[in-house]
Every structure is written in C-alpha cells, then in structure tokens.
C-alpha positions in Angstrom: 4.0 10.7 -26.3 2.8 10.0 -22.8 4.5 7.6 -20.7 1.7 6.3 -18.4 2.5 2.4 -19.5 3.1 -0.8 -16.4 5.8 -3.3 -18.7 5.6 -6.0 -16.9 8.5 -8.2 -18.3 8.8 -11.9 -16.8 10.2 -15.0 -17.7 7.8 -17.1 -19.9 6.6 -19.5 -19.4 8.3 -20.3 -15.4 6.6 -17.1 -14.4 3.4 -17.0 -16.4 1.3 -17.7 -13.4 2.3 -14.7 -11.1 2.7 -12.1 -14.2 -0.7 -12.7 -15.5 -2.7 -12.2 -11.3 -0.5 -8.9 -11.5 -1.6 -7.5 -14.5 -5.2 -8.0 -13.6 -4.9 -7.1 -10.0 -3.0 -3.8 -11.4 -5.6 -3.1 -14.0 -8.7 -3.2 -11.0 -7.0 -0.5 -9.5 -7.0 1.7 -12.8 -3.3 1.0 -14.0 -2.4 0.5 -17.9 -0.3 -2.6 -17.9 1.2 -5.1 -20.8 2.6 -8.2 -20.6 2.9 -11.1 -22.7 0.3 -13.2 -20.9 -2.1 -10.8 -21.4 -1.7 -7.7 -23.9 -2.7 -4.6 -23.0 -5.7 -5.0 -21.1 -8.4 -3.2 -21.8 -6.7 -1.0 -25.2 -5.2 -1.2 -28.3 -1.6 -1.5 -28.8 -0.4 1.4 -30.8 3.4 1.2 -30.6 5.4 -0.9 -33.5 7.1 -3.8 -30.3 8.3 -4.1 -27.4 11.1 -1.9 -27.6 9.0 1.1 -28.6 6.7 0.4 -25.9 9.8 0.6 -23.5 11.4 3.3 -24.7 8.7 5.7 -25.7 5.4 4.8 -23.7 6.5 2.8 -20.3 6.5 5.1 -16.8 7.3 1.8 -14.7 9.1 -1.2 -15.5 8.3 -4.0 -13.3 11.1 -7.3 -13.7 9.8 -10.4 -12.8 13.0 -11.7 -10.3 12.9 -15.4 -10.1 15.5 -18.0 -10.5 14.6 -17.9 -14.3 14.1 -14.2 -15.3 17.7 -14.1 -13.5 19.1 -16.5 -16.0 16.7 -16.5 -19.3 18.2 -13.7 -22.6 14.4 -12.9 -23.2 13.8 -10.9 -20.0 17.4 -9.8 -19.5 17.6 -8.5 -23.1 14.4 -6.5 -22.0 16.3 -5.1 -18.6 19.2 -4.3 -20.4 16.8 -2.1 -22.4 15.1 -1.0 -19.9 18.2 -0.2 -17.7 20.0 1.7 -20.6 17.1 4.0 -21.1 16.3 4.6 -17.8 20.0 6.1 -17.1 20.1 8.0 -20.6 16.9 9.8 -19.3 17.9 10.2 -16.0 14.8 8.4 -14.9 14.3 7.6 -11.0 13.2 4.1 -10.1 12.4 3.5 -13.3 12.8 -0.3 -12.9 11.0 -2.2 -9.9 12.3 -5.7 -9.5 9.3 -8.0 -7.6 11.3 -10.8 -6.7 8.8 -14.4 -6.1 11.1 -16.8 -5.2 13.8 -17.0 -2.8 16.6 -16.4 -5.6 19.9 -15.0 -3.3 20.8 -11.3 -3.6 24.3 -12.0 -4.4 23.1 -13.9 -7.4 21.1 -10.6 -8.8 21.9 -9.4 -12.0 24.5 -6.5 -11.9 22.2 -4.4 -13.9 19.7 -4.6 -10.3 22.0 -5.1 -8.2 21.5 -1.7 -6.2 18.1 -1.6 -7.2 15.1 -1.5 -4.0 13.6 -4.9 -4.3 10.0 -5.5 -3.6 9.3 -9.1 -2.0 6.4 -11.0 -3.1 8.0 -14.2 -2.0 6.3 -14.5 1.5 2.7 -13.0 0.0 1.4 -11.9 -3.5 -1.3 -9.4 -1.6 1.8 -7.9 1.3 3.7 -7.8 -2.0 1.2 -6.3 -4.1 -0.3 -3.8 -1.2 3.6 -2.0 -1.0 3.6 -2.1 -5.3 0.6 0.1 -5.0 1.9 2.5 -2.4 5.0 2.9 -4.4 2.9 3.7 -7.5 0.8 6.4 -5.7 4.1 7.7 -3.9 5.8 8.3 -7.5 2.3 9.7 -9.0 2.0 7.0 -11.8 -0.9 7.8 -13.6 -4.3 5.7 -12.8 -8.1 5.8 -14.8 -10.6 3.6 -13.4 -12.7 5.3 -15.9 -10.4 2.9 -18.2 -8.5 0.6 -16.6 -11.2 -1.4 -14.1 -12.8 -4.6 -12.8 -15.0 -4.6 -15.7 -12.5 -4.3 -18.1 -10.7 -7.1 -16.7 -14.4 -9.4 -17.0 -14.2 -8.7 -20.3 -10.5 -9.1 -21.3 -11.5 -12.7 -19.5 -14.3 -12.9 -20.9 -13.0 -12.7 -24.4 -9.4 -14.7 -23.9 -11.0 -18.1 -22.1 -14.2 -17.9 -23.4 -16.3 -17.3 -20.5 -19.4 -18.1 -21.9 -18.2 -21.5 -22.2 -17.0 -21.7 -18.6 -20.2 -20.2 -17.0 -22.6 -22.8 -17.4 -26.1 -22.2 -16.2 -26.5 -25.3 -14.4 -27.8 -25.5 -10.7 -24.7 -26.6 -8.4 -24.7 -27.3 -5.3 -21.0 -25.8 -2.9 -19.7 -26.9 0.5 -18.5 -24.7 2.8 -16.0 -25.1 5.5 -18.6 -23.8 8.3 -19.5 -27.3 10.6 -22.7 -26.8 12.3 -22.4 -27.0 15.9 -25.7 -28.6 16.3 -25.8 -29.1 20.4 -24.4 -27.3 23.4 -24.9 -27.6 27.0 -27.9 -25.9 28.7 -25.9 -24.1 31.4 -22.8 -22.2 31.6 -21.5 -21.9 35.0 -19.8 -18.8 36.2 -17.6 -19.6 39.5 -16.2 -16.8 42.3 -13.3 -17.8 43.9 -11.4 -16.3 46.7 -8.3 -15.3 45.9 -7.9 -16.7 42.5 -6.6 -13.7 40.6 -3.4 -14.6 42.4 -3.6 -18.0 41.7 -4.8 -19.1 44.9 -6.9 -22.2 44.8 -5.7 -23.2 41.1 -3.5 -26.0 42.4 -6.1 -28.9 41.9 -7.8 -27.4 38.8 -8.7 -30.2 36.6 -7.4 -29.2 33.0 -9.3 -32.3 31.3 -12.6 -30.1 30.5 -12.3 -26.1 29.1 -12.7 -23.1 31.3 -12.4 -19.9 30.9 -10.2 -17.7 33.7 -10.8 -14.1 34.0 -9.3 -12.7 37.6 -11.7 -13.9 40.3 -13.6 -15.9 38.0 -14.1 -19.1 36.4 -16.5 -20.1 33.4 -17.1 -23.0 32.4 -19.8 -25.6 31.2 -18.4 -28.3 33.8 -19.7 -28.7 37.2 -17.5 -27.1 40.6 -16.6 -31.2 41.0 -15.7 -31.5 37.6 -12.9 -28.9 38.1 -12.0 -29.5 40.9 -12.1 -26.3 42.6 -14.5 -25.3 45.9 -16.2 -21.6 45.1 -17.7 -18.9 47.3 -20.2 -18.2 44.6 -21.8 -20.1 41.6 -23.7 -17.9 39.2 -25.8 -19.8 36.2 -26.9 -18.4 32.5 -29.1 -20.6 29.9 -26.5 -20.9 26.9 -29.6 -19.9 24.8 -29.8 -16.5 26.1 -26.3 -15.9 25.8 -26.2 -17.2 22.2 -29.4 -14.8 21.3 -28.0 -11.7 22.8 -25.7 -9.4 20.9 -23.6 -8.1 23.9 -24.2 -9.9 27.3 -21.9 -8.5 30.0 -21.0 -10.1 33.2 -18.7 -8.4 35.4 -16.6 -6.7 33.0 -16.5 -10.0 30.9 -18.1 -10.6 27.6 -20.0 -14.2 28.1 -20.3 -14.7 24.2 -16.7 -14.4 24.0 -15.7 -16.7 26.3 -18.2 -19.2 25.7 -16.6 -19.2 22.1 -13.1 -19.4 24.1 -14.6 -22.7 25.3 -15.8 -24.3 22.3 -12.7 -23.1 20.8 -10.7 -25.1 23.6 -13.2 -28.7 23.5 -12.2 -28.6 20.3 -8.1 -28.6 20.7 -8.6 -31.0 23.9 -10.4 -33.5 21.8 -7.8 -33.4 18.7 -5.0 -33.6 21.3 -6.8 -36.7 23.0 -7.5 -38.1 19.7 -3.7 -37.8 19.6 -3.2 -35.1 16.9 0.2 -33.6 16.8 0.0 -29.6 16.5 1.6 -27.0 14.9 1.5 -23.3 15.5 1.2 -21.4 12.6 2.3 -17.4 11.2 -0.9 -16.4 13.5 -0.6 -18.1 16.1 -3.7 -20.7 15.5 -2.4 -24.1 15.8 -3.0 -26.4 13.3 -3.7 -30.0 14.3 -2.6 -32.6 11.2 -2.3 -36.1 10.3 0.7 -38.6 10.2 1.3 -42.0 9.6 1.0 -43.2 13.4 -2.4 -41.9 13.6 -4.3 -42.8 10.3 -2.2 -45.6 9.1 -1.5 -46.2 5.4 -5.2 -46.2 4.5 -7.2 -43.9 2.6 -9.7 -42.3 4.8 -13.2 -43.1 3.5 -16.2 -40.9 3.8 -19.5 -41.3 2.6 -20.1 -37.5 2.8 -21.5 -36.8 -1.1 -24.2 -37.9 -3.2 -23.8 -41.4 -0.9 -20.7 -41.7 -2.8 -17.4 -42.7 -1.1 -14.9 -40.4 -0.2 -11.1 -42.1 -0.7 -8.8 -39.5 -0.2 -5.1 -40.3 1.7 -4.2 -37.3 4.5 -0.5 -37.5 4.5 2.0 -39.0 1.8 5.6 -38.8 0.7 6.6 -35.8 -2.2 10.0 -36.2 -3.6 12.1 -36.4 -0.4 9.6 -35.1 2.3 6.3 -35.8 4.0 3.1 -34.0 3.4 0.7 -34.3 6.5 -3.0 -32.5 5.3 -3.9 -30.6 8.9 -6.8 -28.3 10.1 -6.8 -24.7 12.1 -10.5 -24.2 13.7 -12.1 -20.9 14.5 -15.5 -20.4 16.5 -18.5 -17.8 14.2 -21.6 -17.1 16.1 -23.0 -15.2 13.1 -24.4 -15.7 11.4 -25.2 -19.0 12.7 -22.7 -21.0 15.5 -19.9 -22.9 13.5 -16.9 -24.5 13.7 -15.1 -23.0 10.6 -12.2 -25.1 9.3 -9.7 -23.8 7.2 -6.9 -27.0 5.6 -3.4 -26.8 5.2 -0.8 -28.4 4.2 2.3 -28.8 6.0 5.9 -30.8 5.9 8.4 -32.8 7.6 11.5 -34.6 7.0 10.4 -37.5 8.9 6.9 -37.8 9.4 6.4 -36.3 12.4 8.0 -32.9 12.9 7.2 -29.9 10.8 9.8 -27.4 9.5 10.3 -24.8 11.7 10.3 -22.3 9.0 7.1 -20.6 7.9 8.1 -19.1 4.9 9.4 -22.8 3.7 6.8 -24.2 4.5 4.4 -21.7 2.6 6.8 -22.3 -0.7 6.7 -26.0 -0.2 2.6 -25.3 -0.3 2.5 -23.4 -3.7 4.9 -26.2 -5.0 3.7 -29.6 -4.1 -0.1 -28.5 -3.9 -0.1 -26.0 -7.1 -2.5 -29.1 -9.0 -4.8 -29.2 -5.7 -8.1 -28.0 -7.1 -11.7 -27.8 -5.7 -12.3 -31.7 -5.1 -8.9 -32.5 -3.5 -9.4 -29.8 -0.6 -12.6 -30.3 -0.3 -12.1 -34.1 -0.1 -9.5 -33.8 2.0 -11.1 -31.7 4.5 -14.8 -33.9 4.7 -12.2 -36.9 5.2 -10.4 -35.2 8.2 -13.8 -34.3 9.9 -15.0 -38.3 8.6 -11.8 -39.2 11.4 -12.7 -37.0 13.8 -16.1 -38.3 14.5 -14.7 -41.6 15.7 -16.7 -43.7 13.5 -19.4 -42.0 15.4 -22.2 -39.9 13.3 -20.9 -36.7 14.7 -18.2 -35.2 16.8 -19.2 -35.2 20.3 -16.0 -33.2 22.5 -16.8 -33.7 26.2 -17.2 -30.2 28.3 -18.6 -32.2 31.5 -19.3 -35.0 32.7 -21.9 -36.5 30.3 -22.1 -33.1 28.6 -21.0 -32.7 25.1 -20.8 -30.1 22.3 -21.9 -31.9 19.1 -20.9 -31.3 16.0 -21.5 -32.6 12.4 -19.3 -34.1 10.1 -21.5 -32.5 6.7 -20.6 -29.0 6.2 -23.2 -25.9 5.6 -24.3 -26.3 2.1 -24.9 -23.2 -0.3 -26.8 -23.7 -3.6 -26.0 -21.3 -7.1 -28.1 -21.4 -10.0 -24.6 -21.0 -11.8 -21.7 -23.6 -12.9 -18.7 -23.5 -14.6 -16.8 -26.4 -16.6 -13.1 -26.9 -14.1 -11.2 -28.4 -17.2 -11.9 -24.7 -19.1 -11.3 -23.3 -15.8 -7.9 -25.1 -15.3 -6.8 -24.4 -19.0 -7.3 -20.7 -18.1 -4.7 -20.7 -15.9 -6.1 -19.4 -13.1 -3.9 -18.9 -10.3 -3.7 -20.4 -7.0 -5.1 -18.6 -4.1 -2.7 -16.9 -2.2 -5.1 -16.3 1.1 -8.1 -18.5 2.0 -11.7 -16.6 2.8 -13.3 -17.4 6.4 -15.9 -18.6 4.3 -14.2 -21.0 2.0 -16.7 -22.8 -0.6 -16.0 -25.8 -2.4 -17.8 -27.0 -5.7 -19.6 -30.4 -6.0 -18.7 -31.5 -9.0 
C-alpha cells in the first residue's frame, strides 16, 4: 500500500469553510487530499473508513487547530489516531497542525503540544504558500496528471451543480477602477536653488500636491500657488506624458510622479472633506466613515439601473463600531484610474481604530463573512456618491481653478455569462482572503 494520501481532519461544521478552500487549493497543485467536506477529490475511495485511510494510505496528516477541533471528540479521536500511529512507525512530522484562529498555545492539545505549528491565522495564501514548501521539503508525492484545476471544475461541477449556477444570461459587472476623466494641461517642473537642503521650503504652500525630488519641484500649481520663487520653470503637456511609456526628466520619471500627484489630490481632498485615516499592513492609508461625518443616514446613490442606492457606511456590531473606508491607488494602464479597494475597519468608540492589524483582519472575516457582491459594491458606489459633494463628479483642486475630475460610476465590464448567487451562497464558497487590483462586482 502506498501512502501518498493529505487527511485533512477538521472540526465540522465550525471549520467547514477553511477545510473545504484547502483541499481544493491542495488538489491544483497536484496533491491527493480527503476530507469530509469534500471526499477524495478527483478518485475513488478504496479503503473500508477513516481509520484505514489513516493508518494504511495517509503520508501527511493536516489537524485543523481552531478553538473547536481543540475541544470537539470527532477530530481529537482522529489525532489520537493519527498521533499513535505516527510514533509506532516512527514517522517524522507526520502530523501538521494549521492553526486559523488565534486559539493560545498553552491551551494545545498535549498530543501537539511540541508539534511545529503552521499559522494560517493572519493569511490563508502566507499560510498555504509555507504548507506547500513544507510538502515539497518532505518529498510528498504530487500528479498534476491527476490531481489538477480541472479535476477540481469537475468535483464542483458535480457537488453544486454548476450547470445550474452558470446561467447564460448577459450580465453586466462594476469594477472598482474610477475614470479619471480630466487633468490639467500643464505640469510644471520648478528649479530651485538650494532646495535639496531645504533651503527655500519655509513658505511652501502644502494646500495643493507637489512632488519634491532634490533641486526640483513638480507640480500642476502655478510658482504663486506654492509659494516658492524658482530660478527655472520648465513646462510639459500632461498629454504627452500620459502617452509616453517612459518620459525621463533629469533622472526623474514624470509618469511617476504625476501619479504621485494625483495620488496626493486625492488624500488632501478626503482629509478636507474631513475623513479620518488609517494606515494599513502596507502602508496605504485608508480614509473611512464615522458617525460625525455622514450622520445616521443611509447614503443614497442613484448609481444603477436609475435605481436608489441605500446603503449605511458605518454601524454598531455587538459591542463595536464598523466604519466602511477606502485605500486609493493611481493605474495608468491600461487606461488612467483611480482604483478603490473597501475595507472594513473597527473601533470601540466610533472614532479610533484598533491598533492591531491582525484584530482588525479577524474582526473582518467575522462581522463581514455574509457581505456578498451587492453589499460591497453598494457600499463602495455610496462612498464615492459622498465624495462628489452632491456634485456630479469629484473635482480635487491641484491649482487654482484647476481640478482633476473624477467620476462617481465605475468602469463597467459586460460577460455573456451569469450565475444564480443563492446556488452560489449554498455552495459555500469561501470568503476571499486577498482582494484583486481589479475587483469586479456583479449587477444583479
């Protein structure tokens, strides 16, 4: 008998959500895996249960730690088993506990107590990419030939009735890219004597972008508008900046810091809007929504099919605040965009968010796990809805009577494809751990 099995053994049903992404992510990469959630993907099951499979067929046994497989006699008679055999054969690191919750060491089962832990608490994929270096590492057997992405299609295919869930009815999917749909003409590029020492920065007026680079200033406001008297004043036509793929100007790319200054209008006009910020894991700060800025009102936007958009941008879960919030990120390509990409964050009192970003990512998966398609997307045509003012676009001033304009519709994308999102939900499809640049939202 070959061992060359993944037992996956989890509690069921607490854990049913994370077991059933790993056995699919696991079989892509050419792994034979079992669990309970989903068989044995891709075969036929030829031993007589679950202790045979353990005993007789299984080369890694991956436990499930949560706060419940820690606690529940299903899984832990399964360890036991596992443990037992694994020291009768003298098998090393037989058992790999993924732990997905913050469950404390000290309250580990004895039987893993020693064992390595892998964390998947933070991340699924960080989580996932070390599984899959320790596989390779300990030369557990792989056959894409068997065990592949088409093999999973199928196993889904079969299980939730796909046919059913792929309907082939046009639909229509909003993306988070905003058009930036006007920019100033000119982009001024200033020389000024001694400023890589800070010299003549003193009166530099911060209330429109620039970008600093040594003995230079760009910017799209005038040498008034800043403040500041140069020695030299060089102009370039945003256009043929915009239509050139690598435009260098004394040792500075343009294209990048003209996206430096959109990028910076934008977090000037949420800060003058009065939008508190947070910085999140990577260092993009997220601006969000309280109760002092948007009231107790829903926000209303008239964004789809003329219909209204009521959707409320912060609220009260249990005994914390939610406050819905946006990080914004400049693409020049393939067309120029402001891409927005929603979170969700919390407080204790409404104002200021938890320091802590791996709390504040569990809090996500918790209180927004029944957040599908419509609530996000809602949610995010509302914020930009607020941002324009009541205006029919955003308009952030870079000048004096110069603007960057923006709209408040997002690029829309059109599939001759469907799928029904109350099969799609009974599936049990797992929530995203990572969001795309390129985020697409159904309009259902």
């Amino acid at each position: 008998m070959e061992r060359n099995l993944i037992f996956i053994s989890h509690a069921n049903p607490e854990d049913n959500e994370f077991t059933k992404w790993l056995a699919v992510q696991l079989t892509n990469f050419g792994y034979k895996v079992w669990s309970d959630v989903t068989d044995l993907l891709g075969g036929e099951i030829i031993w007589h249960d679950i202790d045979d499979a353990i005993r007789n067929f299984t080369i890694k046994f991956l436990f499930v730690l949560s706060k419940h497989s820690n606690s529940k006699a299903g899984p832990q008679k399964e360890l036991y088993l596992a443990s037992t055999m694994a020291s009768k054969e003298g098998i090393k690191d037989f058992i790999i506990p993924l732990r997905i919750d913050n469950l404390p060491h000290s309250e580990i089962k004895i039987s893993i107590h020693n064992v390595d832990v892998l964390d998947f608490k933070d991340s699924w994929a960080k989580g996932l990419r070390i599984l899959l270096e320790k596989l390779d590492k300990d030369n557990v057997p792989n056959n894409v030939n068997e065990h592949n992405p088409n093999i999973v299609a199928n196993w889904w295919k079969n299980t939730y009735n796909g046919n059913q869930i792929i309907t082939s009815n046009r639909d229509i999917y909003y993306s988070n890219w905003f058009p930036i749909t006007e920019l100033p003409d000119i982009l001024y590029i200033y020389y000024l004597v001694g400023s890589s020492s800070g010299a003549n920065l003193d009166n530099l007026n911060n209330k429109f972008p620039y970008y600093w680079a040594k003995k230079l200033i760009i910017s799209f406001a005038s040498d008034l508008d800043l403040g500041i008297i140069p020695t030299r004043t060089i102009t370039k036509k945003t256009r043929d900046i915009l239509n050139s793929n690598d435009i260098i100007f004394d040792n500075i790319n343009l294209i990048n810091a003209m996206l430096f200054l959109l990028r910076s209008g934008w977090e000037k006009y949420c800060r003058a809007l009065g939008m508190p910020g947070f910085m999140m894991a990577n260092k993009r700060e997220c601006f969000y929504f309280t109760e002092k800025l948007v009231g107790d009102d829903y926000i209303i936007s008239n964004s789809i099919k003329d219909l209204p958009i009521r959707r409320k941008l912060w609220g009260k879960y249990k005994e914390r605040f939610w406050h819905f919030g946006i990080t914004t990120n400049v693409m020049n390509s393939p067309i120029l965009v402001y891409s927005m990409k929603p979170h969700v964050l919390f407080s204790d009192d409404g104002v200021n968010i938890w320091e802590s970003h791996e709390i504040l990512h569990r809090a996500r998966r918790s209180s927004c796990r029944n957040w599908w398609n419509p609530e996000w997307r809602d949610r995010l045509l509302a914020s930009l809805h607020w941002l324009t003012q009541s205006d029919s676009e955003i308009l952030i001033a870079v000048a004096t009577n110069k603007y960057i304009k923006c709209g408040e519709i997002p690029i829309l994308f059109e599939s001759s494809v469907s799928y029904e999102e109350n099969l799609l939900e009974q599936a049990g499809l797992p929530e995203e751990d990572n969001i795309d640049e390129l985020e697409v939202y159904d309009d259902e």
